[in-house]
C-alpha positions in Angstrom: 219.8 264.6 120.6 223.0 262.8 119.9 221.9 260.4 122.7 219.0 259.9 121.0 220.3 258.9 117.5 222.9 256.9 118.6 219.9 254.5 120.7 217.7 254.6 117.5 221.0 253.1 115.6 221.4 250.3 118.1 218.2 249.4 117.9 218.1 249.0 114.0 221.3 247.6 114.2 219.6 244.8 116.6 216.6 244.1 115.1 218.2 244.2 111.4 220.7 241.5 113.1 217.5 239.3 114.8 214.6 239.8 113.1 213.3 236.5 113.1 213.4 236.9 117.7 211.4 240.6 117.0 208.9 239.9 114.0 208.9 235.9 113.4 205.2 235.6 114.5 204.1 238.3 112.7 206.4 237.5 109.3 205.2 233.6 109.9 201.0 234.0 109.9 202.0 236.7 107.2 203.3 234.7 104.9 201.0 231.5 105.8 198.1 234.3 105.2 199.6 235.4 101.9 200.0 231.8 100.2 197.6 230.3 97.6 195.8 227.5 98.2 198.0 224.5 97.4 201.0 226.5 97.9 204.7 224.6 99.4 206.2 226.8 101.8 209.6 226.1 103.6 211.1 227.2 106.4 214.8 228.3 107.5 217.0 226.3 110.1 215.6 228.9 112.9 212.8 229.9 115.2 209.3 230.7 114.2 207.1 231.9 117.0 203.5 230.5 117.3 200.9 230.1 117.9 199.9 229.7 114.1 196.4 228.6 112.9 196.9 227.4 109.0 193.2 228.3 107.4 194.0 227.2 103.8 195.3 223.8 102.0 199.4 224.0 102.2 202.7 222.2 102.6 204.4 223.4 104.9 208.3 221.8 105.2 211.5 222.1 107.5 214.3 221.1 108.5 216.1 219.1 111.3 217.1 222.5 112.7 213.2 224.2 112.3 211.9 225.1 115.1 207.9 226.4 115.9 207.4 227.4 119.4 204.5 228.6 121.1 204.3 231.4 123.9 202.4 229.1 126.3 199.1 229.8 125.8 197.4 228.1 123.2 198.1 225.6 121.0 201.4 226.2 118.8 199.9 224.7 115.5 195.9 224.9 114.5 195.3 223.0 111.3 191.6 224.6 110.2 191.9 224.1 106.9 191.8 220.5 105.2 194.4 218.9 103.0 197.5 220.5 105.2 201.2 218.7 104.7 203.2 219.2 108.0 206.9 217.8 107.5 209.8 217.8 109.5 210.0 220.8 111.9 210.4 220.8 115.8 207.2 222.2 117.8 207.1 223.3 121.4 205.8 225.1 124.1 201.9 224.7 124.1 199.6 226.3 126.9 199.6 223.4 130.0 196.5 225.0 131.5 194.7 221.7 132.3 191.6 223.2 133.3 190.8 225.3 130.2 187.9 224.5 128.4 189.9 224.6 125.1 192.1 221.6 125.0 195.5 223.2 124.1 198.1 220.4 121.7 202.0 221.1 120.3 199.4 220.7 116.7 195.6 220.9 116.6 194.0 219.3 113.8 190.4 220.5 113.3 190.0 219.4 109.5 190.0 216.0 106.9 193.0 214.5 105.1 195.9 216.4 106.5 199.3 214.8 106.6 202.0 215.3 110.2 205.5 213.4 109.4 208.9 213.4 110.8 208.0 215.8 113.4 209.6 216.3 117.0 206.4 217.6 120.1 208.1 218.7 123.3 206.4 221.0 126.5 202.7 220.8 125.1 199.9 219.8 127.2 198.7 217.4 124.0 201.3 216.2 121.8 198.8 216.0 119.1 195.2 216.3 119.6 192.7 215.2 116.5 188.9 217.3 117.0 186.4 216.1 114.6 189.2 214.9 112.1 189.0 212.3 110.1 191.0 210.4 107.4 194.3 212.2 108.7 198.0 210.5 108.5 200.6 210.8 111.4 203.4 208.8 111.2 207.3 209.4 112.3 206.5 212.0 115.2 208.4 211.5 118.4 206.9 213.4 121.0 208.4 213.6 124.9 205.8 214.5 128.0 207.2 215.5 131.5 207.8 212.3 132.6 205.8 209.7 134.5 206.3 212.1 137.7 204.0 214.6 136.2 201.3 212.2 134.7 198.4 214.7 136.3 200.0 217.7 135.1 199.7 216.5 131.0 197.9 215.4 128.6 198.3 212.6 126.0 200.4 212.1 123.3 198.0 211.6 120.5 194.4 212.4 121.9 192.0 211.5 119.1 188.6 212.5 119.9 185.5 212.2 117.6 187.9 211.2 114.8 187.6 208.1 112.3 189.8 206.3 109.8 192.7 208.0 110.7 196.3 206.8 110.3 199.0 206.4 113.0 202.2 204.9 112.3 205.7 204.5 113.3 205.4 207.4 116.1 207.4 206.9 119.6 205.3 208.0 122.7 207.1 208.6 126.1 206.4 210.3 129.5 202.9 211.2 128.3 199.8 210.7 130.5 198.2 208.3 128.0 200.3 207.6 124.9 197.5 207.6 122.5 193.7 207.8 123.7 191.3 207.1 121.7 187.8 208.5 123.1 184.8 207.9 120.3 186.9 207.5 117.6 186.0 204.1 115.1 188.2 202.9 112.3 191.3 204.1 113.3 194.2 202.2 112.2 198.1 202.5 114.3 200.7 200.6 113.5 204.7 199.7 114.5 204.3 202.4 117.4 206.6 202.7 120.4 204.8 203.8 123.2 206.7 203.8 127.2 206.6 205.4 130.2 203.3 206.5 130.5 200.0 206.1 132.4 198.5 204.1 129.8 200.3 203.5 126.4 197.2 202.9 124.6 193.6 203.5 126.0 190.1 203.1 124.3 187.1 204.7 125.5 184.0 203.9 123.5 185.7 203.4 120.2 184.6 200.6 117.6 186.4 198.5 115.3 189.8 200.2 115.4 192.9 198.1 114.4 196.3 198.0 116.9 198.9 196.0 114.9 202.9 195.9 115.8 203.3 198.1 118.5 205.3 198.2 121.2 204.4 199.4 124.6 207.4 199.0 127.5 207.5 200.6 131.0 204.1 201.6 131.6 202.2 201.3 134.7 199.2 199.4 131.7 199.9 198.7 128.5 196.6 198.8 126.8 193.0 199.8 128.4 190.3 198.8 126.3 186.8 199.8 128.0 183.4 200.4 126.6 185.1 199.7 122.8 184.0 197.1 120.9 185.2 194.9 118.0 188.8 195.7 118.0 191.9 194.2 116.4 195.0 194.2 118.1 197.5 191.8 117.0 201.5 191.3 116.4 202.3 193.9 119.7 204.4 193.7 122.9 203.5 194.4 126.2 206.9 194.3 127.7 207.3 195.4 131.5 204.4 197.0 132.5 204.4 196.9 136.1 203.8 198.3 139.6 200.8 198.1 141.6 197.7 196.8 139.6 199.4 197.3 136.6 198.3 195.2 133.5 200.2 194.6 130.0 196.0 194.6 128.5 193.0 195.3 130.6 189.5 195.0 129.0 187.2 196.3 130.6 183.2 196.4 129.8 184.6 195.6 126.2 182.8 193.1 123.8 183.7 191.0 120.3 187.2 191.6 120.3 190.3 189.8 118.7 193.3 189.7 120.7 195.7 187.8 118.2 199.4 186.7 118.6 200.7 189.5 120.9 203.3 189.1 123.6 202.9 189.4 127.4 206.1 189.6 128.8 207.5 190.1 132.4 204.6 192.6 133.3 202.1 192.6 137.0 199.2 191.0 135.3 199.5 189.4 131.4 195.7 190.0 130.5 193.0 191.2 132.6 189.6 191.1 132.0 186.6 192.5 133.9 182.5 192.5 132.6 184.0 191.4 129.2 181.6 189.3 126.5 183.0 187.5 123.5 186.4 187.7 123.2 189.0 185.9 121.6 192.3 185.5 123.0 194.4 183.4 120.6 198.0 182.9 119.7 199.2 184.6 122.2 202.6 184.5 124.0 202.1 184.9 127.4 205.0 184.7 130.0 206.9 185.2 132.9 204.1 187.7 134.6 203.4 187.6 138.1 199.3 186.5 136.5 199.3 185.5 133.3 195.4 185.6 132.9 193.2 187.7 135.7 189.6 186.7 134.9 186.5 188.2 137.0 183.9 186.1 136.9 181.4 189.1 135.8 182.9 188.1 132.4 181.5 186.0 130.0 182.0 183.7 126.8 185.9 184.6 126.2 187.3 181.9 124.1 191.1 181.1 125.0 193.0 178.9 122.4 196.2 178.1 121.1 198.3 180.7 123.5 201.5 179.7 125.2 200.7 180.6 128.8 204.6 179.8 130.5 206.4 180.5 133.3 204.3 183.0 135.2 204.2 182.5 138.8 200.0 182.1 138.6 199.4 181.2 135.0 195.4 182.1 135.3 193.2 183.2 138.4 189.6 183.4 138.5 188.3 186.6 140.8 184.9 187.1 142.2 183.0 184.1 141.9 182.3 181.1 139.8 182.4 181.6 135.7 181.3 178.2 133.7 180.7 180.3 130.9 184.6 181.3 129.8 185.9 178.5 127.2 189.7 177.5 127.4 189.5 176.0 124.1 188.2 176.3 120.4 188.0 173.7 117.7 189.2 171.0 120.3 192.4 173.1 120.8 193.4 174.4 123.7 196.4 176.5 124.7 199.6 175.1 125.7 201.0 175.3 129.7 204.2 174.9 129.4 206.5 172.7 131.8 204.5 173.6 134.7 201.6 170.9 133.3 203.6 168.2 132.1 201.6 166.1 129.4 201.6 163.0 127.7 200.6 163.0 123.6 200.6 159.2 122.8 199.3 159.5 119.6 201.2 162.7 118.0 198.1 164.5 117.3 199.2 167.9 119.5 197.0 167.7 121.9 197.7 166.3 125.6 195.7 163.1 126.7 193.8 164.0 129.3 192.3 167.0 130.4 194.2 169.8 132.2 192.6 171.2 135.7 194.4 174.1 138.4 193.3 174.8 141.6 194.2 177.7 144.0 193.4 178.9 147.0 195.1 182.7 146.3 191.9 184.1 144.3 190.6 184.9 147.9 193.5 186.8 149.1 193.6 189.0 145.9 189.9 189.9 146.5 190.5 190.7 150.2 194.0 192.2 150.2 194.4 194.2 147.0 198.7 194.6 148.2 198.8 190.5 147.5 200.0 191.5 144.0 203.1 192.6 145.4 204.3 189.8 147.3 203.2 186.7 144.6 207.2 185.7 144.4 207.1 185.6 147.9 208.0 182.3 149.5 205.2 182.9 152.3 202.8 182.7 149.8 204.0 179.6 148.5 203.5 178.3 152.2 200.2 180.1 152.1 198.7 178.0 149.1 200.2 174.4 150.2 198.6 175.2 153.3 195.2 175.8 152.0 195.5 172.9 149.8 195.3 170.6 152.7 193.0 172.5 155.0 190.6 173.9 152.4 188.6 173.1 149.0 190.5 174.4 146.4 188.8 176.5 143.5 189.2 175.6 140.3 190.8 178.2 138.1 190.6 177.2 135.1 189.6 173.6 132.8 191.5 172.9 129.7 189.9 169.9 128.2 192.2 170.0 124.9 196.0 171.5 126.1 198.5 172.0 123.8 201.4 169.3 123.3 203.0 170.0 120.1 205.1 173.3 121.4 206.9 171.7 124.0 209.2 170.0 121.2 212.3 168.7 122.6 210.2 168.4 125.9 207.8 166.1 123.9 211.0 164.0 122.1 212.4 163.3 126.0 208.7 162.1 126.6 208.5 159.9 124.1 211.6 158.3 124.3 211.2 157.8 128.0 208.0 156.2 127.3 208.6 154.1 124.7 211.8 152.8 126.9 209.6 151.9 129.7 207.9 149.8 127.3 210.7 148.3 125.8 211.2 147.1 129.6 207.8 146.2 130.1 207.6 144.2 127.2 211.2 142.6 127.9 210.1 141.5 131.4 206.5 139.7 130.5 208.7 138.1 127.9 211.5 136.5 130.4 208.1 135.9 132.8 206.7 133.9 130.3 210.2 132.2 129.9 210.4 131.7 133.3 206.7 129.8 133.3 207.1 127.0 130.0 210.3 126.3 131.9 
């Protein structure tokens, strides 16, 4: 008997002590059940068990030091009510049963008009997963997948699906599978993102007339994949180091009417890529030091390219798999400016080079027969490969600027001048002592 007491006063003793490791679920869903609609509730610096589901309009607010973790099978958060404030708690360890027909997120948002902000998503299949949700804001929310090692083993880190006019902002993205997806979801808008390591940072799948504006995608094997999605803004990002095999900074694929407006494409495998693409326009674009600057298939039609800086990529634009005639390298007689690799004359000032600008290749054959040519573009064999080719076969022509851009080049175009106008000076100065020479 005495045996027995003195276990039942350990125990109280312990759970008195720790009652947040032996009842937090249960006090958690209590008290979420037990608010009024509209009600603020905030947490302690500890940890709440999930998994939760919120069923009624509330504000729910942290700390730094809050933490909601799941038990692994579910999701840890289900917003099912609409008008739900999420701010500033830590949420982890959602179910990562991939094969589940119930796709399991660190939050689930099933519901209109809720807010996420300054929250941390780690160990969730989904960071955040939007079902049918609409007009939601999610902005300052780190979340942190597995790591590019387990890409198959994840999901994304937002995964919006069915979901319009939603807002993403300043969120950072890394070691997701994709780091937002977007898969029939129009009128999104996501800005100043930082999105790396992943599969795809962003990726479109039959979404309309989103907006993309000031992100930042690094370290991906692609930076953007826009396919089947139409009318599209994305402008003001960086695509920084996107590389490995048949990696991309943006692909468009089977994508229509969009506006691809003063992004950078820096140092990644391929700048741009574009495959059974119609009307879209590429313009004021920075786009340099990739191994391609601009991979065209010729199943692509009526892309308009103007008033980009394509520099200092080792093959600044490549046409794949046939002829096109149909792509335009210029708009409103302006073209897009070559760099130092196409040196131009401007006579007259106006901005625009004097003649015509026209580059042939012989390496568009090779990358359709030997997909590993990608790898080996710096290589000093292909160099031999192409001079080679140049004399023993008819050169392709890759691409025809008819207007190229003169007035970036600067100091470039300063040298030019003054080079010119001394080799006139000279000119001049020798017809004048010829004509000395003759009334003597």
């Amino acid at each position: 008997m005495k045996k027995l007491l003195l276990f039942l006063f350990i125990f109280s003793i312990t759970f008195i002590m720790n009652p947040e490791e032996n009842s937090a679920a249960e006090n958690l869903q209590a008290m979420i059940d037990s608010l009024e609609e509209g009600a603020v509730l905030k947490l302690e610096d500890k940890t709440y068990e999930g998994n939760i589901v919120i069923n009624k309009s509330l504000t729910i607010i942290g700390s730094n030091k809050t933490v909601i973790k799941g038990d692994g099978t579910g999701s840890v958060i289900a917003i099912k009510a609409p008008n739900v404030t999420l701010r500033k708690l830590n949420v982890s360890n959602s179910s990562m049963d991939r094969n589940s027909a119930e796709e399991y997120a660190g939050i689930k948002i099933h519901t209109d008009g809720n807010v996420l902000e300054h929250i941390n998503i780690t160990d969730s299949y989904h960071g955040i997963y939007l079902s049918q949700a609409h007009d939601n804001k999610i902005t300052h929310v780190d979340i942190t997948g597995m790591g590019k090692g387990e890409i198959a083993a994840q999901g994304n880190g937002i995964h919006v699906y069915y979901s319009n006019r939603n807002i993403l902002a300043h969120n950072t993205i890394e070691g997701t599978r994709d780091g937002m997806f977007f898969d029939y979801a129009n009128n999104n808008e996501s800005y100043q993102n930082n999105i790396s390591d992943t599969r795809y940072g962003l990726h479109y799948m039959y979404s309309d007339e989103n907006i993309f504006k000031e992100n930042t995608f690094t370290m991906n094997t692609g930076g953007a994949a826009v396919m089947n999605s139409n009318r599209l803004l994305l402008k003001d990002n960086q695509f920084i180091v996107n590389y490995g095999n048949q990696s991309f900074g943006l692909l468009l694929l089977q994508a229509n009417d969009n506006q691809i407006i003063n992004n950078t494409f820096y140092m990644n495998q391929r700048g741009i890529y574009i495959d059974q693409a119609t009307r879209n326009t590429l313009k004021g674009n920075k786009i340099s030091q990739n191994q391609i600057g601009i991979e065209l298939w010729a199943s692509s039609n009526n892309q308009i390219f103007t008033e980009n800086l394509i520099t200092e990529n080792t093959i600044p634009a490549v046409t794949i798999g046939g002829t096109s005639e149909t792509n335009f390298w210029s708009e409103h007689g302006k073209g897009n400016d070559w760099g130092v690799s196409f040196p131009l004359t401007d006579l007259n000032q106006d901005g625009i080079g004097d003649f015509p600008i026209t580059y042939r290749s012989s390496l568009y054959q090779l990358m359709e027969d030997q997909e590993l040519s990608y790898l080996f573009l710096k290589s000093p064999a292909l160099a031999i490969y192409e001079k080679m080719n140049a004399v023993l076969v008819d050169e392709k022509v890759m691409f025809n600027d008819p207007h190229p851009l003169a007035a970036a080049k600067g100091k470039q175009n300063i040298i030019l001048y003054l080079a010119l106008g001394l080799a006139a000076v000279l000119i001049l100065m020798r017809a004048c002592y010829r004509n000395l020479l003759l009334k003597s």
